[in-house]
NUPALO-540455 format. One record per residue (C-alpha): x, y, z; residue in three letters. Coordinates in steps of 0.25 Angstrom, whole numbers, padded with zeros to 4 digits, always signed. Example, Ala and Ser with C-alpha at 12.3 -4.5 7.8 and 13.67 -1.06 7.14 Angstrom:
<torvos>
+0049-0018+0031ALA+0055-0004+0029SER
</torvos>
This chain:
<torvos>
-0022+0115+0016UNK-0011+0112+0025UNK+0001+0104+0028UNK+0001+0088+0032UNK+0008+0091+0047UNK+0021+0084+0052UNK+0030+0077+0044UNK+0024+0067+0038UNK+0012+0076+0034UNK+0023+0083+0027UNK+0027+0072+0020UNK+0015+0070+0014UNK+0014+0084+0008UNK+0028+0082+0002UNK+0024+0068-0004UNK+0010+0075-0010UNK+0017+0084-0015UNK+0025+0075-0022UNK+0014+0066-0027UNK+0007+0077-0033UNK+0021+0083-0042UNK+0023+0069-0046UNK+0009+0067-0052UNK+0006+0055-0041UNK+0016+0046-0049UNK+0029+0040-0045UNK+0035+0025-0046UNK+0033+0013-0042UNK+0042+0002-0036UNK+0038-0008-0046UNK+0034-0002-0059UNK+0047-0007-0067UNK+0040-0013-0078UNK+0036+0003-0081UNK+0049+0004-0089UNK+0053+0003-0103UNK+0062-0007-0102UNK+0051-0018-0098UNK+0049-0020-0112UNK+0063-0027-0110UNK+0059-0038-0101UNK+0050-0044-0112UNK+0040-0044-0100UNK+0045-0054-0096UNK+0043-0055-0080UNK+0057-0059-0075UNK+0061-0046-0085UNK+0051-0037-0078UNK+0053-0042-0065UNK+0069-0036-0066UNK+0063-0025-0072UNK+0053-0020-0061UNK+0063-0024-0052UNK+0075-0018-0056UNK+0066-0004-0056UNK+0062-0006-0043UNK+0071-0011-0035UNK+0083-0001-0041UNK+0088+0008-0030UNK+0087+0021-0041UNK+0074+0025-0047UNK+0075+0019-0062UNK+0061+0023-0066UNK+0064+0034-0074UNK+0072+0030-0084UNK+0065+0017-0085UNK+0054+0023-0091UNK+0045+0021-0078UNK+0036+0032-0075UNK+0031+0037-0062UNK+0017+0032-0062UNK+0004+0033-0052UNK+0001+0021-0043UNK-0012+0016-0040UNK-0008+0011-0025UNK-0002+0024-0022UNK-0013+0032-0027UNK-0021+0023-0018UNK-0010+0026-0006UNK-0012+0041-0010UNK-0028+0041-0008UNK-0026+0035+0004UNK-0015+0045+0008UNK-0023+0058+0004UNK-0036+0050+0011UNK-0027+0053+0025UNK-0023+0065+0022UNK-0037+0071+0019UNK-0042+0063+0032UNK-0031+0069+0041UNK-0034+0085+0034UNK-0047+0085+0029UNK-0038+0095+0017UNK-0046+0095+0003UNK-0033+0092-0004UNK-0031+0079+0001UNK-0046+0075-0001UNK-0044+0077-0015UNK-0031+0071-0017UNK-0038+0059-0010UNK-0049+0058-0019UNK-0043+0060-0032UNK-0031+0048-0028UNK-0044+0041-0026UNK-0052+0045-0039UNK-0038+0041-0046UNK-0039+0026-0041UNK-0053+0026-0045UNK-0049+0029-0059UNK-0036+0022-0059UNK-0040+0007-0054UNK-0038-0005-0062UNK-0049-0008-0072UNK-0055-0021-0077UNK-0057-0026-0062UNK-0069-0030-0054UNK-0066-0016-0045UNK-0056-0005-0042UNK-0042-0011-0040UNK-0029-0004-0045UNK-0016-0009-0049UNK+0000-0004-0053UNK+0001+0006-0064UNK+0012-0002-0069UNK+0014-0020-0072UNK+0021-0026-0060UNK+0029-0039-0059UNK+0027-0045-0044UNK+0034-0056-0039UNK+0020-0064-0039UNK+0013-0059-0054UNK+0014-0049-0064UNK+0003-0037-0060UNK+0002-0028-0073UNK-0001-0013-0074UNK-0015-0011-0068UNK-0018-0025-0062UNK-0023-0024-0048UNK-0017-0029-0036UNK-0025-0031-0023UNK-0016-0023-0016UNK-0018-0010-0026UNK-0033-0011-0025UNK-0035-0015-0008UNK-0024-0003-0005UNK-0033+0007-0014UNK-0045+0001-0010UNK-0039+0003+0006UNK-0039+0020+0002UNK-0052+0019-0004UNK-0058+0012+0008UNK-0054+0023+0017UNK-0054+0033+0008UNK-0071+0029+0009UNK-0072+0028+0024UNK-0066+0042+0024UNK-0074+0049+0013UNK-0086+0041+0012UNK-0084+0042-0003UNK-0092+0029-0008UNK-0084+0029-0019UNK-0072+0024-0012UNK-0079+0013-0007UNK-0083+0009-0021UNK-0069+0008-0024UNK-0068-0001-0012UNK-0079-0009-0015UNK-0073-0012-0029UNK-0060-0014-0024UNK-0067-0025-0015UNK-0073-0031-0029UNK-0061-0031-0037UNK-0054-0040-0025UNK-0064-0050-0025UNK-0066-0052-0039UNK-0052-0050-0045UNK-0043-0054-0036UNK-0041-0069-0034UNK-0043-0074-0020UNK-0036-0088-0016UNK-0040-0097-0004UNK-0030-0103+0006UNK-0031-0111+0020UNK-0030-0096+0028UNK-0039-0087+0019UNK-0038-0082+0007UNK-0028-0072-0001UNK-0032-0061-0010UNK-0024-0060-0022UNK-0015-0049-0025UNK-0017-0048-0040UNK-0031-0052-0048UNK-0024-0062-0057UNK-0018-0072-0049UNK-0018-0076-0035UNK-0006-0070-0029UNK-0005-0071-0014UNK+0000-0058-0006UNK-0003-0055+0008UNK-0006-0038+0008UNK-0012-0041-0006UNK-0021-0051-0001UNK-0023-0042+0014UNK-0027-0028+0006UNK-0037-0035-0001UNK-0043-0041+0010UNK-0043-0026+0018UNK-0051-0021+0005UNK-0061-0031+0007UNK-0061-0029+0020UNK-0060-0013+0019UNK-0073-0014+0009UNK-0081-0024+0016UNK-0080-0014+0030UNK-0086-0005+0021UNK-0098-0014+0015UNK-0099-0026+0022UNK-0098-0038+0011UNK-0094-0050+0017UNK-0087-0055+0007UNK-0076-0044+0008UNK-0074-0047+0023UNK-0073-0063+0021UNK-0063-0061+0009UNK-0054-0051+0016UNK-0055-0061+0028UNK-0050-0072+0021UNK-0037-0063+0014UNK-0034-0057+0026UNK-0034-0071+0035UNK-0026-0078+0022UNK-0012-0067+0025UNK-0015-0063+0039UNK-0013-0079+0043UNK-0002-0078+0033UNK+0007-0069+0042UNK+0020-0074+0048UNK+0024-0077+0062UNK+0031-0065+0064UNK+0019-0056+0059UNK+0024-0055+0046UNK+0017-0057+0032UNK+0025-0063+0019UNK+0021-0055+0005UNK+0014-0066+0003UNK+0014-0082+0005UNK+0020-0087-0007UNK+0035-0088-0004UNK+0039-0078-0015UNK+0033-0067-0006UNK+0039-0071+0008UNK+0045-0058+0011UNK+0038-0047+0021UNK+0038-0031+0019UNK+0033-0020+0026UNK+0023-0015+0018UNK+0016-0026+0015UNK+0016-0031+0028UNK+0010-0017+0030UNK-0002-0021+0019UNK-0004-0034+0027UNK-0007-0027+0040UNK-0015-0015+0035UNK-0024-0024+0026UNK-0026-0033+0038UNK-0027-0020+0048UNK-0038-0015+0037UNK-0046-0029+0037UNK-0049-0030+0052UNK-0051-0014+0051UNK-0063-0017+0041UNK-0067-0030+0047UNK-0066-0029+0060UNK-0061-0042+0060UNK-0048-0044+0069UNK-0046-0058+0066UNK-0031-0054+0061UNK-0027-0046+0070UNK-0019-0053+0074UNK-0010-0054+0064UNK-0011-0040+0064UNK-0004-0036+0076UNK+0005-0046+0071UNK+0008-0042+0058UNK+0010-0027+0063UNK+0020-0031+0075UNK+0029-0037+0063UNK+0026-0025+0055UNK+0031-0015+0065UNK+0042-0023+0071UNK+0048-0027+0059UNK+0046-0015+0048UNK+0053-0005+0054UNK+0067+0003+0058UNK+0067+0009+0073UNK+0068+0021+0064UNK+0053+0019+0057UNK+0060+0015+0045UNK+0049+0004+0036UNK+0058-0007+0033UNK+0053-0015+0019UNK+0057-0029+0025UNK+0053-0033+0039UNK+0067-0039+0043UNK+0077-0029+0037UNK+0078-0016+0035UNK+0081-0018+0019UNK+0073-0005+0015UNK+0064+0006+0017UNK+0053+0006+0005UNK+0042+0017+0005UNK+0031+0009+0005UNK+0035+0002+0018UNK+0037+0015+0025UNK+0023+0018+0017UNK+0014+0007+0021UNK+0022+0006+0035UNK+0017+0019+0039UNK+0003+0016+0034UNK+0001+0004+0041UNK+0006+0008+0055UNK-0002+0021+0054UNK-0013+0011+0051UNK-0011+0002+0063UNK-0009+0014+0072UNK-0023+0019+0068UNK-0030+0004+0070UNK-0023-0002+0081UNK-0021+0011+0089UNK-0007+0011+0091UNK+0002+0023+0089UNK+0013+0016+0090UNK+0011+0013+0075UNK+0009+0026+0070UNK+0022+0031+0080UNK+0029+0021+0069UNK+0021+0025+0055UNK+0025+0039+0059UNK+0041+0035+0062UNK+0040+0027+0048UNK+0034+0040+0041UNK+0046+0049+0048UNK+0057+0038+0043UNK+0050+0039+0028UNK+0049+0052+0028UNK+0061+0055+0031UNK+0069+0044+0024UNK+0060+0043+0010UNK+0054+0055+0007UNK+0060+0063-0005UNK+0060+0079-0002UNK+0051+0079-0015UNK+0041+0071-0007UNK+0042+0057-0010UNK+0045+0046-0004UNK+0058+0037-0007UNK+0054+0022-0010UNK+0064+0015-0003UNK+0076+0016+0005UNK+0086+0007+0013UNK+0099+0012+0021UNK+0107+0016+0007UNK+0099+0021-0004UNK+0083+0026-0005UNK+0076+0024-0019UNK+0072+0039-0020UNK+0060+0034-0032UNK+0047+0041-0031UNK+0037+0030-0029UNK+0021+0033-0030UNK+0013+0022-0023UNK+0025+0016-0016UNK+0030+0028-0010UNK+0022+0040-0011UNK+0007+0037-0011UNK+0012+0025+0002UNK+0017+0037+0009UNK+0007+0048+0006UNK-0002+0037+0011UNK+0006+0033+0024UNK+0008+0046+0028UNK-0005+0051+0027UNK-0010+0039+0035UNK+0000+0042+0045UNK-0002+0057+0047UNK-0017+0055+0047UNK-0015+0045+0060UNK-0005+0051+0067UNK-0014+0067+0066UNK-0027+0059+0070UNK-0020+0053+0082UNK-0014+0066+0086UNK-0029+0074+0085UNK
</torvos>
């Protein structure tokens, strides 16, 4: 067994390391409601809302002595598979091999029951601006960004169980999500009990559809993942941007779901070999790196102000340019994952492994984060590592 090289490989160890003493649990952003003091708000929705808010957006980690235990995340141990999946590609070591398989046989065990297929969910209830998403319920997003690992996890391994669990994820999005019709395509919908229109919800499903019909040719998954796809891309802005979604409660524009909107659409011509939106993806990835960056390869959570750095942006910033790099050929990509990677690192990870969750110019929120921080990052730099040696050999 030997060491991950250069810095970032040595990241990697340090973060494993930490997983592992921790169990594979930490927080998340968002799971408030955990604490003993819900009761309090009657639930109530206004109540909770302050509630989950107040925990997340507090500047000091309050978790603890709001009765909110660390906890293991379904996304992030989907982001870990895939992490340990590059790692074991990039060595060929027995260790990572195992840890891959068994994040996998975990998601296997751990999905959401009562459903048409695998799909997975939060472990705890979530109150979003758009509906209420309980403990378990699954989102599109959860299930396409698991079903994303599984899918590469099968074109590396041939294990045909994977791509069971692709097949079903496939099954699950046709017959439990709701799908709505408009002029420009059709949108699927975040959440199985309503409609709810979100544009990297509605793209990661179409990519799973898109991933699984590469793999088995049904028409019907290429025709639906057509439609979501053409329903955002013709939705993108002037400037190259995406909204959150269309509805005007969700007019704002991130990095890391900006991020989602380009890899899923990135992942669809990949699996199609369609290149109808192509050009929407030049597009969208000429805002993305023009506008989502310091000169220092800091990954600014708002395109048009350097308000803060969060982990996940740094994250799936990495992730994403590592992926164009690889797809489009261009190194001037992975030169700018790899300066992002170097400004994280340096800037957000704990000496005990971690990685911070956010940070702006006068305080950093020092909270141990599972699927937002760690898993994201394990998964980001193990991408990125893999790239940048398989270039250099």
């Amino acid at each position: 067994m030997s060491a991950l090289p250069t810095e970032i490989g040595a990241s990697i160890e340090r973060l494993d390391a930490w997983l592992v003493r921790n169990d594979y649990k930490a927080y998340d952003p968002f799971d408030g409601l955990s604490s003993y003091l819900r009761p309090l708000t009657f639930r109530l929705r206004f109540p909770q809302q302050v509630l989950q808010q107040a925990v997340r957006r507090n500047p000091f980690n309050l978790r603890p002595m709001l009765g909110i235990k660390p906890h293991t995340s379904t996304k992030g141990m989907g982001f870990l598979a895939g992490g340990y999946l590059n790692l074991f590609l990039l060595t060929g070591e027995k260790r990572w091999e195992e840890k891959m398989r068994w994040a996998f046989d975990w998601l296997m065990t751990n999905n959401s029951k009562g459903y048409s297929g695998y799909c997975w969910g939060n472990a705890f209830d979530y109150i979003s601006r758009g509906s209420d998403i309980p403990a378990g319920a699954p989102t599109v997003v959860w299930s396409g960004l698991i079903g994303h690992e599984f899918i590469e996890a099968y074109r590396a391994t041939k294990d045909p169980r994977y791509l069971e669990v692709c097949r079903s994820i496939a099954t699950h999005i046709l017959k439990d999500l709701p799908r709505f019709k408009v002029p420009n395509g059709t949108c699927i919908s975040y959440v199985t009990d309503m409609e709810l229109a979100v544009h990297n919800a509605n793209l990661i499903g179409a990519r799973m559809l898109a991933e699984v019909y590469r793999e088995t040719g049904e028409k019907e998954l290429y025709d639906i993942a057509t439609e979501a796809v053409r329903y955002s891309a013709t939705a993108q802005l002037p400037n190259g941007a995406w909204y959150y979604g269309e509805d005007p409660m969700y007019h704002w524009i991130d990095n890391w779901h900006s991020a989602y909107n380009l890899d899923a659409i990135l992942g669809y011509e990949l699996a199609t070999g369609n290149t109808e939106f192509h050009p929407f993806l030049e597009k969208g990835m000429d805002f993305y790196v023009q506008h989502f960056f310091t000169p220092e390869g800091g990954p600014k959570y708002y395109w048009d102000r350097a308000y803060k750095f969060d982990i996940q942006s740094a994250s799936q910033s990495i992730d994403t340019l590592t992926m164009f790099a690889r797809a489009w050929d261009r190194p001037a990509l992975l030169d700018l994952a790899e300066k992002v990677a170097h400004w994280t690192i340096r800037h957000m990870q704990d000496p005990d492994g971690y990685f911070y969750l956010w940070k702006n110019s006068w305080f950093t929120n020092r909270t141990p984060t599972f699927h937002w921080g760690a898993a994201t990052m394990h998964h980001a730099l193990a991408h990125h590592l893999r790239e940048r040696i398989s270039r250099e050999h």
